[in-house]
KEDREN-524320 format. One record per residue (C-alpha): residue number from 0; x, y, z. Coordinates in steps of 0.25 Angstrom, whole numbers, plus 5000, padded with zeros to 4 digits. Example, Ala and Ser with C-alpha at 12.3 -4.5 7.8 and 13.67 -1.06 7.14 Angstrom:
KEDREN-524320
resi, east, north, up
0, 5049, 4982, 5031;
1, 5055, 4996, 5029;
end
This chain:
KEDREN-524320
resi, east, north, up
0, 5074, 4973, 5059;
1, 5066, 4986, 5056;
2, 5060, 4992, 5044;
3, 5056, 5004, 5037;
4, 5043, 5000, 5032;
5, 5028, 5007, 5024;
6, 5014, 5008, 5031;
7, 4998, 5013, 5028;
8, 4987, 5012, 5036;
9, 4972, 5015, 5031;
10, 4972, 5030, 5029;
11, 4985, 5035, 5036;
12, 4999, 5029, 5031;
13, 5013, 5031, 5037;
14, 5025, 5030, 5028;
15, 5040, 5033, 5028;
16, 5042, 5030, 5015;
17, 5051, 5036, 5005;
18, 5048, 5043, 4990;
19, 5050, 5054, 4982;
20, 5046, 5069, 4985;
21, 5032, 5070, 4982;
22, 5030, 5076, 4967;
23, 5014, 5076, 4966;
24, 5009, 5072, 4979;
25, 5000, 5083, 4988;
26, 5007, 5091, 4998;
27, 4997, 5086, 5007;
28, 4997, 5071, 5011;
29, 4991, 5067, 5023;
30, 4994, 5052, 5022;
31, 5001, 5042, 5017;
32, 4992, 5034, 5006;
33, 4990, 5019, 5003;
34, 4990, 5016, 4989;
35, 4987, 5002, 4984;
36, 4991, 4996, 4970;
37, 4985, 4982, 4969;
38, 4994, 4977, 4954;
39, 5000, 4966, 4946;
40, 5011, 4963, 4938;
41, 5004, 4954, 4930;
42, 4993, 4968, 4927;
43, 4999, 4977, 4917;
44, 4992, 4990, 4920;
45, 4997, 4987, 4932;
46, 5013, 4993, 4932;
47, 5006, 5008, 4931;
48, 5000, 5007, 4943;
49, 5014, 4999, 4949;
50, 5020, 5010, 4944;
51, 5014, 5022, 4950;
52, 5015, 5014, 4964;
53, 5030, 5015, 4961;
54, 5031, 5029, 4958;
55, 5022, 5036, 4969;
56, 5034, 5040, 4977;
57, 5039, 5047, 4963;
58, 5028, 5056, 4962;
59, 5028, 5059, 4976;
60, 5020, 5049, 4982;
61, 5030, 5042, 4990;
62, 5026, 5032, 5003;
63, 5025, 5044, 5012;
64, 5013, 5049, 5004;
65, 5009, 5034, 4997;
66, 5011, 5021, 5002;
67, 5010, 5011, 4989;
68, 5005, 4996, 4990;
69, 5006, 4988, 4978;
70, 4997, 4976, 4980;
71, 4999, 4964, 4967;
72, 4988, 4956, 4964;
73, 4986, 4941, 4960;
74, 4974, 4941, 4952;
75, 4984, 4946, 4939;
76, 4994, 4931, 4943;
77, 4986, 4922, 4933;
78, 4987, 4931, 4920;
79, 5001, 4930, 4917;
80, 5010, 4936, 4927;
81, 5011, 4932, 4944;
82, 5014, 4945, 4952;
83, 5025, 4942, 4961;
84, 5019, 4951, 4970;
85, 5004, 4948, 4970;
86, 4999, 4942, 4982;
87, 4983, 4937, 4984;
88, 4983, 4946, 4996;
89, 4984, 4957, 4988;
90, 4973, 4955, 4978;
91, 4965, 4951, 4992;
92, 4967, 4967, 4995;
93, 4963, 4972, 4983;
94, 4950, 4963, 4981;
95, 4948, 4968, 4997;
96, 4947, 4984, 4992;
97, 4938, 4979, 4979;
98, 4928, 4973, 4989;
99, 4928, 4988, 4997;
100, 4915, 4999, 4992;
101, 4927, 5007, 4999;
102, 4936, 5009, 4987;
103, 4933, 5018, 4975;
104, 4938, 5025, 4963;
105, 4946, 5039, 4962;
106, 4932, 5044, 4955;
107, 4924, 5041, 4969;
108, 4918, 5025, 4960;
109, 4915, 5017, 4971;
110, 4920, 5001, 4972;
111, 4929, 4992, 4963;
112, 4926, 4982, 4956;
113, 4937, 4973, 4958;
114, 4951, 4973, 4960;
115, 4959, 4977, 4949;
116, 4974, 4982, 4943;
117, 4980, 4992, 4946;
118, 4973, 4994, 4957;
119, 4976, 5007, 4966;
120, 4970, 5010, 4978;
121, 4974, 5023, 4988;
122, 4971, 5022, 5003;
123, 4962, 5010, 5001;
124, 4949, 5020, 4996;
125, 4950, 5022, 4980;
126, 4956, 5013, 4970;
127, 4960, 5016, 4954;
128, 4970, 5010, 4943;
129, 4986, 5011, 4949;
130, 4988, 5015, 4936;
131, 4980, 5029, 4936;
132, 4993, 5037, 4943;
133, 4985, 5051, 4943;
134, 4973, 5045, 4950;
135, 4982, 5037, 4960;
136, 4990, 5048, 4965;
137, 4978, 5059, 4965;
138, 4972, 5047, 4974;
139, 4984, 5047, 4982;
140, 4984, 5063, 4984;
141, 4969, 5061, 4988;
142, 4970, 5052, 4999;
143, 4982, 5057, 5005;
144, 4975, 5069, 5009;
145, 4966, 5060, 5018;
146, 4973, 5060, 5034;
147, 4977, 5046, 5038;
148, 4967, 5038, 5048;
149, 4979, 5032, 5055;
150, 4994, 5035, 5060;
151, 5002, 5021, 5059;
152, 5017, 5019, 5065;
153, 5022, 5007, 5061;
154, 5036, 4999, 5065;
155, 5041, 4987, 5057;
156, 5051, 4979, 5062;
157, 5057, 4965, 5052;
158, 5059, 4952, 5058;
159, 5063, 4944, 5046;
160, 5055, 4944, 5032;
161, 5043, 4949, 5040;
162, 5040, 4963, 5047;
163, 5032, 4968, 5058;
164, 5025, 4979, 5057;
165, 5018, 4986, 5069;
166, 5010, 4997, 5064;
167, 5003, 5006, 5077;
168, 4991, 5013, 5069;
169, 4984, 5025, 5075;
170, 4970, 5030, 5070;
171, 4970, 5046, 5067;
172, 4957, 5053, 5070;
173, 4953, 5051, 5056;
174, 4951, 5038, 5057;
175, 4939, 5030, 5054;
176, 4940, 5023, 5068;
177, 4928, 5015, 5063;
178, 4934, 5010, 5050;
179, 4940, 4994, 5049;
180, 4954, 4997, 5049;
181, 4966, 4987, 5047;
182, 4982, 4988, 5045;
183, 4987, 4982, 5033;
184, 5002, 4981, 5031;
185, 5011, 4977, 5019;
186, 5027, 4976, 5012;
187, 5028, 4981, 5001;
188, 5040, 4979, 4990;
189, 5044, 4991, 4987;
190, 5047, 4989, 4971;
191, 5048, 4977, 4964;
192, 5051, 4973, 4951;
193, 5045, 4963, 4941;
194, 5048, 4959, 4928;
195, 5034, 4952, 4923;
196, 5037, 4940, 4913;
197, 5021, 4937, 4911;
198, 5008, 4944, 4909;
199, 5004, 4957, 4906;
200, 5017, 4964, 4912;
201, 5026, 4954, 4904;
202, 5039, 4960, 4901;
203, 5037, 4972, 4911;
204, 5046, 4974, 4923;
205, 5037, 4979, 4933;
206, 5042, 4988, 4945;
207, 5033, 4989, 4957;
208, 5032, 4997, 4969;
209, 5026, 4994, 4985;
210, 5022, 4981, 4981;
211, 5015, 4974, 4992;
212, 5022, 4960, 4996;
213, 5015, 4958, 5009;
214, 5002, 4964, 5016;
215, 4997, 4961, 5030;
216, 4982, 4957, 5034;
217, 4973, 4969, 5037;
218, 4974, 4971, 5052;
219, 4963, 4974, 5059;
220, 4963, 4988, 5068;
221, 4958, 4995, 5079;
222, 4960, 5011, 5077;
223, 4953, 5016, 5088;
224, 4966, 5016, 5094;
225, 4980, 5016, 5089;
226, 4984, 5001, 5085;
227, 4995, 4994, 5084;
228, 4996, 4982, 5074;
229, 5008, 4972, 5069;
230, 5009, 4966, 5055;
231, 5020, 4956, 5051;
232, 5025, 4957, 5035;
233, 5034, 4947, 5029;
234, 5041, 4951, 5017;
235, 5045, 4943, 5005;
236, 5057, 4935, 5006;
237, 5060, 4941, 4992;
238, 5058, 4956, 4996;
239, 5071, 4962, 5006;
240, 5064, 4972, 5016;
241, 5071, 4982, 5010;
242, 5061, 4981, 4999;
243, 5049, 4982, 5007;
244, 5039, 4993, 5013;
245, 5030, 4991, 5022;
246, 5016, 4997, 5023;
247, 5004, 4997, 5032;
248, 4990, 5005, 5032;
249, 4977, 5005, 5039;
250, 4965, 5001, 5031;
251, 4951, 5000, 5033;
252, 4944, 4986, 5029;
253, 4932, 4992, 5026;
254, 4934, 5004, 5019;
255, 4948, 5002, 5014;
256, 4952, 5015, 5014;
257, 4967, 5016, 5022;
258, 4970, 5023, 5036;
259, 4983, 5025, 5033;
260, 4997, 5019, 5031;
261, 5013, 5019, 5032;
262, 5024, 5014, 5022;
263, 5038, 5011, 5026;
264, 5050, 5004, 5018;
265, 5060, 4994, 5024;
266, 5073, 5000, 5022;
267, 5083, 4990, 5025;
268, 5075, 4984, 5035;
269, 5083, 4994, 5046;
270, 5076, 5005, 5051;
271, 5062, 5006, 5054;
272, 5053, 5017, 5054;
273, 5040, 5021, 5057;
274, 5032, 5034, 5054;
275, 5016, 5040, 5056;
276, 5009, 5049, 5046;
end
């Protein structure tokens, strides 16, 4: 069967996503941008920054112009609360950016210490608090202004729990041919909810958006040249396509900093549709 399904690739990102008419965002928006949320339930200055992921298509930041990854951590499992959605992968990728010199602060500070929550990072180049919403969607304005480095068109198609997508990604002039890049894809639930009994977050009923429930390796990828490239995702057995999105961007290893991108959601695991920025 076919899907609908989300994708983002290094600095370009296709998405047919849906969201609300756009109430604050520039009239200018040359591509889709990938923001990162790396949380935990178990973290309690954490729901802020779950809750702005949530509303971006409110304020006019839907998956046309944004596509959200929320990413749980493990490291917060031990102090009273396991997130049922963190996964050692996860925390790998965000101790993977703190080793970069690439990332750095809205204020131009260079580095980061070490991985942290809530952390937010936009197009794989600065990184701040999740809970700071101005600075997150002024960042947000300022790197869609950028032109993509890459066109994607993807095609999904579900056999089973798993999905495979085939992703045929096609370097812009822009590009920085010279650059590492690699194609990472992921599902993501679109909202969950979680009442947490333990920890910091007892009593609270947390609801969650573009929560990451499987990620692929970072592929390898030769741009001189349109390339063509095939992940396989399974889903959680728990989670019904219907409540997934699927989403894929182009990164570099060295730099970090992402080519571009698409988004799609699974819509009754019937139609499929592709789309380029």
């Amino acid at each position: 069967m076919n899907c609908t399904l989300p994708l983002i690739i290094g600095s370009a990102i296709i998405s047919a996503g849906c969201g609300a008419q756009a109430l604050s965002a520039p009239s200018t928006w040359n591509r889709i941008v990938l923001v990162e949320l790396f949380t935990s339930q178990g973290c309690s200055s954490c729901p802020p920054a779950d809750a702005l992921v949530r509303d971006l298509p409110r304020l006019g930041f839907g998956r046309s112009r944004v596509v959200p990854l929320t990413f749980h951590v493990n490291y917060w499992d031990d102090l009273g609360w396991k997130d049922p959605f963190a996964m050692p992968a996860f925390t790998a990728r965000q101790r993977w950016y703190a080793r970069s010199n690439s990332l750095h602060s809205p204020d131009g500070t260079a580095g980061v210490e070490g991985p942290y929550t809530p952390q937010m990072i936009v197009d794989g180049t600065v990184h701040f608090s999740g809970a700071r919403r101005a600075v997150a969607l002024e960042e947000m304005r300022r790197s869609a202004a950028r032109p993509p480095g890459v066109e994607l068109a993807p095609e999904v198609k579900l056999e089973g729990d798993c999905m495979g997508l085939t992703v045929l990604v096609s370097p812009r002039p822009q590009l920085a041919q010279r650059r590492d890049w690699s194609l990472v894809a992921g599902l993501l639930a679109t909202s969950v909810r979680t009442a947490v009994q333990r920890g910091e977050n007892a009593g609270e009923v947390l609801d969650e958006a573009a929560v990451v429930r499987a990620l692929s390796d970072r592929i390898p990828l030769s741009l001189d040249a349109p390339s063509r490239v095939r992940i396989v995702l399974c889903r959680p057995r728990e989670t019904p396509w219907s409540d997934l999105e699927a989403a894929a961007f182009v990164q570099s290893e060295s730099h970090r900093e992402i080519a571009g991108d698409s988004h799609r959601s699974c819509e009754g695991m019937i139609s499929a549709a592709t789309s380029s920025f």
